[in-house]
BADOKE-275312 format. One record per residue: residue number from 0; residue in three letters; x, y, z of N, C-alpha, C, O in turn. Coordinates in steps of 0.001 Angstrom, whole numbers. Atoms other than C-alpha are relative to their C-alpha. Example, Ala and Ser with C-alpha at 12.3 -4.5 7.8 and 13.67 -1.06 7.14 Angstrom:
# residues 2
+-----+------+---------+---------+---------+---------+---------+---------+---------+---------+---------+---------+---------+---------+
| pos | code |     n_x |     n_y |     n_z |    ca_x |    ca_y |    ca_z |     c_x |     c_y |     c_z |     o_x |     o_y |     o_z |
+-----+------+---------+---------+---------+---------+---------+---------+---------+---------+---------+---------+---------+---------+
|   0 |  ALA |     890 |   -1190 |       0 |   12300 |   -4500 |    7800 |     900 |    1200 |       0 |    1936 |    1181 |     665 |
|   1 |  SER |    -820 |   -1190 |     -60 |   13670 |   -1060 |    7140 |    -770 |    1090 |     730 |    -261 |    2198 |     899 |
+-----+------+---------+---------+---------+---------+---------+---------+---------+---------+---------+---------+---------+---------+
END
This chain:
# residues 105
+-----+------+---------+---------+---------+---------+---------+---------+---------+---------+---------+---------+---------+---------+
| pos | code |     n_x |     n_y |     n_z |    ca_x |    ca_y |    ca_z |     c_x |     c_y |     c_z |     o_x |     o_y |     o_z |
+-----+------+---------+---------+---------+---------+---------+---------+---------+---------+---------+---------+---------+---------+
|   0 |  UNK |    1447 |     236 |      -2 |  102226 |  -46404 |   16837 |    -665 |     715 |   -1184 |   -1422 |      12 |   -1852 |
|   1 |  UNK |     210 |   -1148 |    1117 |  101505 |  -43266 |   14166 |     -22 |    -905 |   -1134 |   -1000 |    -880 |   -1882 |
|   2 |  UNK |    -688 |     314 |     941 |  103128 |  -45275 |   11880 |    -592 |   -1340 |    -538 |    -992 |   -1562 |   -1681 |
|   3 |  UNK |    1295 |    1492 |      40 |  101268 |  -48866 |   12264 |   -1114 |     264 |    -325 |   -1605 |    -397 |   -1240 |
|   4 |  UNK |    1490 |    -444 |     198 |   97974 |  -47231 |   12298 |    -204 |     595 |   -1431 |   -1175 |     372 |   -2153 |
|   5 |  UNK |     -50 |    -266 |    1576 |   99194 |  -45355 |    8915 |      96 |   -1302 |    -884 |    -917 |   -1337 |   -1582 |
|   6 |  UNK |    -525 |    1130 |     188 |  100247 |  -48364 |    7711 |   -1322 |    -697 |    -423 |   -1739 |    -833 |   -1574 |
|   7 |  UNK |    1427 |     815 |    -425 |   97096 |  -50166 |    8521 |   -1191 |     119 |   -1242 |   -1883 |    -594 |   -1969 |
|   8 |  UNK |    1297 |    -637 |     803 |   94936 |  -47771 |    6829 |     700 |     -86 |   -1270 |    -176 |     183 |   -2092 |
|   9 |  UNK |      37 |    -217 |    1398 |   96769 |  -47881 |    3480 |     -97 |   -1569 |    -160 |    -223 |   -1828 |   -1357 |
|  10 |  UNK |    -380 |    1011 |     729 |   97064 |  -51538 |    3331 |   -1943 |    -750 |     153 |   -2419 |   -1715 |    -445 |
|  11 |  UNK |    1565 |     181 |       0 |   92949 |  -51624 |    4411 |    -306 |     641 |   -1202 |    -710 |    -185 |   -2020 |
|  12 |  UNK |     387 |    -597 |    1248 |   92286 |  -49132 |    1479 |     585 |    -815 |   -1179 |    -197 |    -981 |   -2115 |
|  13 |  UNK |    -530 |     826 |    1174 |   94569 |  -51282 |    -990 |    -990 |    -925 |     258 |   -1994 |    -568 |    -359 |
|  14 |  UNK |    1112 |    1290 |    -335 |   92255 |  -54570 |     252 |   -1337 |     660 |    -651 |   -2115 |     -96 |   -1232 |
|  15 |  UNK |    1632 |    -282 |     181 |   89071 |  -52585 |    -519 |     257 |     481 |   -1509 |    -537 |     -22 |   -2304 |
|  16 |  UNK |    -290 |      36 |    1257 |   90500 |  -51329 |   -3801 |       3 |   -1309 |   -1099 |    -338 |   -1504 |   -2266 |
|  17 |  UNK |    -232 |    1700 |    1317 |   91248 |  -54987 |   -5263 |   -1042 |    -474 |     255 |   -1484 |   -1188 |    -645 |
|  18 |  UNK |    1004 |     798 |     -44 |   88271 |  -56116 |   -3621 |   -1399 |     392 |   -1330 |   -2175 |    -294 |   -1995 |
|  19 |  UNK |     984 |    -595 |    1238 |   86218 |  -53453 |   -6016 |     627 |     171 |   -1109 |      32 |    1055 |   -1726 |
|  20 |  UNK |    -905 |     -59 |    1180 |   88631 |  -53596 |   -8883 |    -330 |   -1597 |    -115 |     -79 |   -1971 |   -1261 |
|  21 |  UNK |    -312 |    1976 |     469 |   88273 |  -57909 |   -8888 |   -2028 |     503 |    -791 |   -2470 |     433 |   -1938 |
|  22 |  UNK |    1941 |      50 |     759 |   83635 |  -56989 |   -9070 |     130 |     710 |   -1247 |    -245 |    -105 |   -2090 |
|  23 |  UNK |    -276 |    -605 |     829 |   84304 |  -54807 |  -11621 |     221 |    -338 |    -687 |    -511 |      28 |   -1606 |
|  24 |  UNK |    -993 |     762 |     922 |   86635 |  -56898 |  -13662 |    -841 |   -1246 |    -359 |    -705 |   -1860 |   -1417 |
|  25 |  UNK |     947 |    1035 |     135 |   83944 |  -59506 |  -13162 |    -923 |     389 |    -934 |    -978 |    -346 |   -1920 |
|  26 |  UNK |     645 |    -311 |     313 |   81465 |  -57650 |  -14384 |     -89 |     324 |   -1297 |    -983 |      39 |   -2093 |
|  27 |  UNK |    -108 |    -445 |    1682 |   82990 |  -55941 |  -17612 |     -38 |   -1572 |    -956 |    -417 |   -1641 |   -2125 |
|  28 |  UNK |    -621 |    1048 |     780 |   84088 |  -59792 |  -18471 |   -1066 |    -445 |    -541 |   -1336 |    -618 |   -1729 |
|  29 |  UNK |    1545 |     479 |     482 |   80650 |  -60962 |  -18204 |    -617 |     735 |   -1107 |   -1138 |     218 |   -2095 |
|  30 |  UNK |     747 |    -520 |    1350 |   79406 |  -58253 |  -20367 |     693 |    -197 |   -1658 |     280 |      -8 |   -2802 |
|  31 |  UNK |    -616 |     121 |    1357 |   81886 |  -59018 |  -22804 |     -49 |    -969 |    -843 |      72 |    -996 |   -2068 |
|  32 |  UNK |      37 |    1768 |     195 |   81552 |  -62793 |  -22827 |   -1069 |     177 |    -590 |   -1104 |     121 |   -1819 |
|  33 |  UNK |    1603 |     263 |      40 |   77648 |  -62596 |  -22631 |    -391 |     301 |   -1701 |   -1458 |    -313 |   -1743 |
|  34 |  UNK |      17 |     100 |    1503 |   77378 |  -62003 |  -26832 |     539 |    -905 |    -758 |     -12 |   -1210 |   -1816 |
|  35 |  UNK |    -394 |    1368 |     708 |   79772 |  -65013 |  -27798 |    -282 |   -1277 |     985 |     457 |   -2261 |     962 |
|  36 |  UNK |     264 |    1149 |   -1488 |   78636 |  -67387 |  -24874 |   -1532 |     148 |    -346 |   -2165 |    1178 |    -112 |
|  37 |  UNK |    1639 |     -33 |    -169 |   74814 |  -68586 |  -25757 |     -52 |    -602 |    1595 |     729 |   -1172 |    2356 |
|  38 |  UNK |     122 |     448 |   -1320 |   73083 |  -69100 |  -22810 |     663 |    -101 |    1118 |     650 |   -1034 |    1921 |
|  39 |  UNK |    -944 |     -83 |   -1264 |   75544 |  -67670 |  -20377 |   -1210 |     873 |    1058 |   -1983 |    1728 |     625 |
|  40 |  UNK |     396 |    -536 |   -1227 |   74015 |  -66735 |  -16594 |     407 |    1838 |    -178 |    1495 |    2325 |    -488 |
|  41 |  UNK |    -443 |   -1355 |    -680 |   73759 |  -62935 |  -15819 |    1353 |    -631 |    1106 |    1721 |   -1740 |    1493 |
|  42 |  UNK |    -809 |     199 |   -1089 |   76359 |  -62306 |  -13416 |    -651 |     329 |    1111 |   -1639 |    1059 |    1032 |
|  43 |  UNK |     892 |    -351 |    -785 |   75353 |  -62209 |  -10056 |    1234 |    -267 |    1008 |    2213 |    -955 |     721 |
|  44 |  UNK |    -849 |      79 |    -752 |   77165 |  -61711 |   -6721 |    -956 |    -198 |    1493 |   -1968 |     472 |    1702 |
|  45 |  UNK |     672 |    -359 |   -1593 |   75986 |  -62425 |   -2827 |    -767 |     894 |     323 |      21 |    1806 |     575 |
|  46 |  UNK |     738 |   -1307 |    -641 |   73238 |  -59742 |   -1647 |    1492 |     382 |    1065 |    2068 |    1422 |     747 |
|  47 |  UNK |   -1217 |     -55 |   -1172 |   76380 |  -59876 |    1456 |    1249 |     677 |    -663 |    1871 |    1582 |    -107 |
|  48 |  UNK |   -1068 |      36 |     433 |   78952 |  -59644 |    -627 |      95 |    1756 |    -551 |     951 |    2634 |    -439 |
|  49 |  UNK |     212 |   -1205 |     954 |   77304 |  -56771 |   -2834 |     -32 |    1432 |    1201 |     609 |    2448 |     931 |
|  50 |  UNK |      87 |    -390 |   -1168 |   76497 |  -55040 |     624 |    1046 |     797 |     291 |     995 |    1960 |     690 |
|  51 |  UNK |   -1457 |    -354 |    -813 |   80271 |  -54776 |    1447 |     278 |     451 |    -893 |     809 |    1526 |    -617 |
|  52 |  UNK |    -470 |    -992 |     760 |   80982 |  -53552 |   -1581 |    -370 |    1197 |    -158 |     285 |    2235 |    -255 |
|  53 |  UNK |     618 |   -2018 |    -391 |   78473 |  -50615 |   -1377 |     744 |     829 |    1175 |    1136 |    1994 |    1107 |
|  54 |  UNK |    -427 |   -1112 |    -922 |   79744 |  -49604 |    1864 |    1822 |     563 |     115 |    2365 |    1406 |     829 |
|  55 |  UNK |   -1182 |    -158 |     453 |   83367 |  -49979 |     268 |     -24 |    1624 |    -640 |     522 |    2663 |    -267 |
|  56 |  UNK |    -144 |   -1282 |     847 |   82690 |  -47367 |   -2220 |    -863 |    1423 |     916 |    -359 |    2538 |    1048 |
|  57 |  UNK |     325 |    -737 |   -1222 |   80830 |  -45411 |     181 |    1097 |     736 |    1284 |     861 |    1757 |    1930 |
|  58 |  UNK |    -902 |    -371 |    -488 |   83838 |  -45038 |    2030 |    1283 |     463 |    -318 |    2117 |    1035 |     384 |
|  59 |  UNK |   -1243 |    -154 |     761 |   86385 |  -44822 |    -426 |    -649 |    1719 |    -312 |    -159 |    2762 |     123 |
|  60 |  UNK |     851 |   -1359 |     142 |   83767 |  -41882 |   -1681 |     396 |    1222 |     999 |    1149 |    2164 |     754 |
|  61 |  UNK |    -807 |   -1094 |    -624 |   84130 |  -39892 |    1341 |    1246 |     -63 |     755 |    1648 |     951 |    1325 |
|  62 |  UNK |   -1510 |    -617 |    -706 |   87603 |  -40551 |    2865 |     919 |      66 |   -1020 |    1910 |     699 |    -656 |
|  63 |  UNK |    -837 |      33 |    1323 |   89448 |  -41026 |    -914 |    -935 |     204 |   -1100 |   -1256 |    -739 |   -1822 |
|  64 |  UNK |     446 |     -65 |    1154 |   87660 |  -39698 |   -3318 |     765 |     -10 |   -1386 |     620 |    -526 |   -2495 |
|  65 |  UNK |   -1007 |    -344 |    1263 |   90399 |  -38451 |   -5266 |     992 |   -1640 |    -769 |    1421 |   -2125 |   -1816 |
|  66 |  UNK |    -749 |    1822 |     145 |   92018 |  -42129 |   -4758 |    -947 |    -706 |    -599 |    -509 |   -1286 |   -1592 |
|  67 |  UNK |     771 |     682 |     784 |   88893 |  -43745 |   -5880 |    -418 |     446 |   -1266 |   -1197 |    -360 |   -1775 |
|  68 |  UNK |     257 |    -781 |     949 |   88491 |  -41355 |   -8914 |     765 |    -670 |    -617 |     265 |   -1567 |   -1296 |
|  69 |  UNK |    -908 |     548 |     669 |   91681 |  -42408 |  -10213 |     489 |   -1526 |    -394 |    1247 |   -1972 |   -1256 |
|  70 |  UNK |     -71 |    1393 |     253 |   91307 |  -46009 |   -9638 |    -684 |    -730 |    -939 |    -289 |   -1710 |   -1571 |
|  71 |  UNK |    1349 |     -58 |     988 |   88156 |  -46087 |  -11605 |     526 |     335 |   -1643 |     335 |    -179 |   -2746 |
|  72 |  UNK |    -479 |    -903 |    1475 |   89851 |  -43798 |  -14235 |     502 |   -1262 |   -1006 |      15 |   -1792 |   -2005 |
|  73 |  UNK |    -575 |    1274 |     795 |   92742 |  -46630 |  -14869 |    -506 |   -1121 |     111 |     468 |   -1843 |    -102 |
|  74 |  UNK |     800 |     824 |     183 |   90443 |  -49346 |  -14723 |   -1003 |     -43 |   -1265 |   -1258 |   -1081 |   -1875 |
|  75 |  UNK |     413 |    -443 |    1226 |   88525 |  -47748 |  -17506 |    1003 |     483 |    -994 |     486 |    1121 |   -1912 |
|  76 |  UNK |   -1118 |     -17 |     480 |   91779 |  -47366 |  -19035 |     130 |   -1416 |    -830 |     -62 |   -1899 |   -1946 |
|  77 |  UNK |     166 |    1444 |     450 |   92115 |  -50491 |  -19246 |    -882 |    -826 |    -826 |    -226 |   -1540 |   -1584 |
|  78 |  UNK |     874 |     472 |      59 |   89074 |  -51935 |  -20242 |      20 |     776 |   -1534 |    -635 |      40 |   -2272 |
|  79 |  UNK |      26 |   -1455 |     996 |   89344 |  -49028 |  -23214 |    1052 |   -1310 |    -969 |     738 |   -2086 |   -1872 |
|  80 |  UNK |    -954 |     884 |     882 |   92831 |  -50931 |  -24248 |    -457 |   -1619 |    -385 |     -51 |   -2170 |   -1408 |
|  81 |  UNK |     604 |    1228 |     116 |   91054 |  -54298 |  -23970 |    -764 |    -235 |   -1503 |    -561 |   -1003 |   -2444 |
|  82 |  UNK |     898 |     261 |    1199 |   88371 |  -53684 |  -26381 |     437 |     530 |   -1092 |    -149 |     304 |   -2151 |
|  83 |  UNK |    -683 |     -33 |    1213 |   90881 |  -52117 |  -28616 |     517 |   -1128 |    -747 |     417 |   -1386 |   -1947 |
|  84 |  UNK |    -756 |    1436 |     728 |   92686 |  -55260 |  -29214 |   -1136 |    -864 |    -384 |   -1109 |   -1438 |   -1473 |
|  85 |  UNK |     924 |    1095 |     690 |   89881 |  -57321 |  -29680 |    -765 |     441 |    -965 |   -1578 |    -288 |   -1533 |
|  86 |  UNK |     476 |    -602 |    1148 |   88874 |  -54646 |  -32173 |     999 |    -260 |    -917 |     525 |    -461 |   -2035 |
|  87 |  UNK |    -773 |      86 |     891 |   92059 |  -55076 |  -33922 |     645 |   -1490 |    -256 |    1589 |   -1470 |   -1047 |
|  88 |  UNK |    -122 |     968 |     477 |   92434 |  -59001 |  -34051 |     -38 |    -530 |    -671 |     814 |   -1305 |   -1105 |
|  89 |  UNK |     390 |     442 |    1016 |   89810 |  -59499 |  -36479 |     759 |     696 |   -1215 |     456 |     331 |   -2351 |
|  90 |  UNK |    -421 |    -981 |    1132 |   91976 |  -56823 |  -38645 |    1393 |    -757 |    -233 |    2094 |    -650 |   -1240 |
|  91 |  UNK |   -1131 |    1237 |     515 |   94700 |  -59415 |  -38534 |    -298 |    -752 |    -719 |     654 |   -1100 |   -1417 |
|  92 |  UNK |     409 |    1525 |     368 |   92782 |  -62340 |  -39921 |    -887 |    1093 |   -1307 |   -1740 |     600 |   -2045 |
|  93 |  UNK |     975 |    -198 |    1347 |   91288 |  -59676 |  -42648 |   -1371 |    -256 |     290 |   -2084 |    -537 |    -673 |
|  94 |  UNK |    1384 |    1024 |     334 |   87981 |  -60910 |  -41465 |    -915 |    1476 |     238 |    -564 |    2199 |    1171 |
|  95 |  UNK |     454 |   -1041 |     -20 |   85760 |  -58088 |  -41835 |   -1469 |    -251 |     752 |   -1861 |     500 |    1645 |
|  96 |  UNK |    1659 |     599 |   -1086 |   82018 |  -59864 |  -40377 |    1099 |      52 |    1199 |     615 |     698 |    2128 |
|  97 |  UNK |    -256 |     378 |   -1488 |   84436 |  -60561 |  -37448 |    -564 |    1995 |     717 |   -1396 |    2499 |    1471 |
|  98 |  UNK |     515 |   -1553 |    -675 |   84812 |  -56482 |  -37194 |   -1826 |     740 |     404 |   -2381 |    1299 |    1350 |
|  99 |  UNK |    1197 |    -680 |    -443 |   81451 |  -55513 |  -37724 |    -704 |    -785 |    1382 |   -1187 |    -115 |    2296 |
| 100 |  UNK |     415 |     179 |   -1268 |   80345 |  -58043 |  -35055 |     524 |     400 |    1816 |      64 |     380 |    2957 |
| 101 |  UNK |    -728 |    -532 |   -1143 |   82909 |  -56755 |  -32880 |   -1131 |    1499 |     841 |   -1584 |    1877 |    1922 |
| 102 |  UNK |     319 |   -1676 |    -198 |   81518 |  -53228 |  -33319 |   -1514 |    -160 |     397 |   -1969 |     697 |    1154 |
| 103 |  UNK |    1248 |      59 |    -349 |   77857 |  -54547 |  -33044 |    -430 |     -54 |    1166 |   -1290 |     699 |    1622 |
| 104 |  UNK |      21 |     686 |    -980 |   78109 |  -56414 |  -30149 |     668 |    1084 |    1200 |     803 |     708 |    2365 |
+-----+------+---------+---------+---------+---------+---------+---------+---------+---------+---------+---------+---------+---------+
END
């Protein structure tokens, strides 16, 4: 029983992790898009949806902080290596307007 209930709770905390790791991932994309995309929509999510995610991090907050610290961390990890490469694409193609718009934008 110990063991199910452990069980339970890590594979509920993984679910609430991907669920705030997917908004997130949404969110950076949009901001990234939103400069070569005219006339792209803000992003926007469910009032419901957004809801469950507050009380996600709210909970991750006080029963995993240290777990949600670190999830955050490599997520911004990520996102770090992301905009490296698309800093160093235009340095393939020589194109130097590409960089500065990189860096502008």
């Amino acid at each position: 029983e110990y063991l199910r209930e452990k069980m339970e709770t890590i594979w509920r905390w993984q679910a609430q992790g991907l669920r705030l790791r997917e908004y997130i991932r949404a969110v950076f994309n949009a901001a990234i898009e939103a400069p070569y995309v005219p006339n792209i929509p803000k992003y926007q999510i469910d009032p419901k949806e957004y809801a469950e995610l507050q009380e996600i991090v709210e909970e991750l907050s006080r029963d995993h902080p240290h777990k949600l610290f670190l999830m955050l961390v490599v997520q911004a990890q990520e996102f770090v290596v992301e905009l490296k490469i698309r800093i160093m694409d235009p340095l393939h193609e020589n194109s130097f307007a590409k960089i500065a718009e990189v860096f502008l934008t």
